[in-house]
One Martini backbone bead per residue (centre of mass of N, CA, C, O) as a GRO file, in nm:
protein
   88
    1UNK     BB    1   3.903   0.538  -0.576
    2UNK     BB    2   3.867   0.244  -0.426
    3UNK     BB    3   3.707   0.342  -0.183
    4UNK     BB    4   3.477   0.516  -0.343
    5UNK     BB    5   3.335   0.243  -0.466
    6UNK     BB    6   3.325   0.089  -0.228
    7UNK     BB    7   3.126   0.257  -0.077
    8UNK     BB    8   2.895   0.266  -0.288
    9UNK     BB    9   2.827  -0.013  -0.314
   10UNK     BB   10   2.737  -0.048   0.011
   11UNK     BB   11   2.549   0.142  -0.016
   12UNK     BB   12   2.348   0.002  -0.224
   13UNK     BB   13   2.340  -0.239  -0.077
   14UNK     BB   14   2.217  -0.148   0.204
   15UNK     BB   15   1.968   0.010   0.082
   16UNK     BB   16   1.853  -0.258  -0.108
   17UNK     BB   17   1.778  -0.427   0.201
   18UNK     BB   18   1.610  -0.224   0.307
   19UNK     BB   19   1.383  -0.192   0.060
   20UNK     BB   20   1.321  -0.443   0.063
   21UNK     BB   21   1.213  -0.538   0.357
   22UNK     BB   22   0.984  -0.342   0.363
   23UNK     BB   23   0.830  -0.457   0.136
   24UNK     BB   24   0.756  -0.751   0.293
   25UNK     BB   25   0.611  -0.630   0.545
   26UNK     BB   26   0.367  -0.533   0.412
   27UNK     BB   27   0.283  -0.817   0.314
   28UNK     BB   28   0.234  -0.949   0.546
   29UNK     BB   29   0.047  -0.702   0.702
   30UNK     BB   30  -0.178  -0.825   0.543
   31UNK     BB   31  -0.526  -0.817   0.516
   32UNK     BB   32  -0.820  -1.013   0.544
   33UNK     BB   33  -1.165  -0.886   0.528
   34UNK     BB   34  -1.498  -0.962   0.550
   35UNK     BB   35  -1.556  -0.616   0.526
   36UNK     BB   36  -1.628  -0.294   0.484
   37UNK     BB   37  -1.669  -0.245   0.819
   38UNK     BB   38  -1.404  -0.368   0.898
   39UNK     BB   39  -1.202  -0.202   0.744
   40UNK     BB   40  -1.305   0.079   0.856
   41UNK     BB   41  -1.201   0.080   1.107
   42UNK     BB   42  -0.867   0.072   1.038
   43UNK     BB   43  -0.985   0.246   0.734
   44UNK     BB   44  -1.169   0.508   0.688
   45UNK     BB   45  -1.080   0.555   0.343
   46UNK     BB   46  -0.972   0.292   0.281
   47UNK     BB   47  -0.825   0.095   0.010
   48UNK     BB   48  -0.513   0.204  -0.238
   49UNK     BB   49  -0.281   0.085  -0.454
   50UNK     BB   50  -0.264   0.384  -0.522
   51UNK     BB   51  -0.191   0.728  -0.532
   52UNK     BB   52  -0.333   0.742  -0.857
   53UNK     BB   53  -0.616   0.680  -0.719
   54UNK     BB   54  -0.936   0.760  -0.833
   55UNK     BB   55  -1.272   0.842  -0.779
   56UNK     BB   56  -1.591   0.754  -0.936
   57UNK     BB   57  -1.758   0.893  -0.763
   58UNK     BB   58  -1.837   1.053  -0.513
   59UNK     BB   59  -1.754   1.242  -0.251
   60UNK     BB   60  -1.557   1.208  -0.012
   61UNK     BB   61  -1.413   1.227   0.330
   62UNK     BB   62  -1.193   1.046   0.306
   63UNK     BB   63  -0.877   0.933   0.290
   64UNK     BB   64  -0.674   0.672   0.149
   65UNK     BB   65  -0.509   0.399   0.184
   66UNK     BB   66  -0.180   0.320   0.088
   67UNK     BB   67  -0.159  -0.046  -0.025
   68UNK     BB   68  -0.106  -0.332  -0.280
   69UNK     BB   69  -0.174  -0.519  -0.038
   70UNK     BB   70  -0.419  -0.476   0.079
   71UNK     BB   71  -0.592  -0.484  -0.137
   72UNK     BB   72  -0.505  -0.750  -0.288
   73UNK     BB   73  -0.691  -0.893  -0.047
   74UNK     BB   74  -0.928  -0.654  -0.075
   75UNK     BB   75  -1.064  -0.654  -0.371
   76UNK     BB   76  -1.355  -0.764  -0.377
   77UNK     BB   77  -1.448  -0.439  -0.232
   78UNK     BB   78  -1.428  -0.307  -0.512
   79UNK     BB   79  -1.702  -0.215  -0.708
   80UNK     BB   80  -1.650   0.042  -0.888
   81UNK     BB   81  -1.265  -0.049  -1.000
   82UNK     BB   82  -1.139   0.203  -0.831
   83UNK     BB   83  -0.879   0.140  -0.677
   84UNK     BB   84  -1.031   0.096  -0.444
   85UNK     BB   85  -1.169   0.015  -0.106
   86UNK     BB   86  -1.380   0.102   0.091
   87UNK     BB   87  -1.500   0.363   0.039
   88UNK     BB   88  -1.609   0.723   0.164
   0.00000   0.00000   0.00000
């Protein structure tokens, strides 16, 4: 029984170590963007804060990249503050 514990601590430890580092990675990797000319270079359907950020305008062509951290740095570029940045 305490090996099985100790398993599962230990396995809960690295899983939780492991999903920190990444989620510091891409705020490292966020980079503040000049324009929205600049932004669509490197993500053609602009950048979403989550999954569940809909459009309020009209049809777009591409879908966008969705990161908290990346919106977050260029969240002024978002005019119609539907939670999208620079979208086409």
């Amino acid at each position: 029984m305490r090996k099985i514990i100790s398993v599962a601590v230990a396995s809960g430890l690295i899983f939780g170590v492991s999903f920190a580092a990444s989620h510091d990675v891409d705020a490292a990797k966020a980079k503040t963007y000049a324009n929205c000319k600049a932004l669509n270079k490197n993500y053609k359907g602009g950048v979403a804060r989550s999954k569940s950020a809909k459009n309020k305008g009209g049809k777009t062509h591409y879908k966008p990249y969705v990161s908290k951290a990346l919106y977050d740095k260029n969240k002024t570029k978002d005019r119609d503050h539907d939670s999208i940045a620079c979208e086409r």
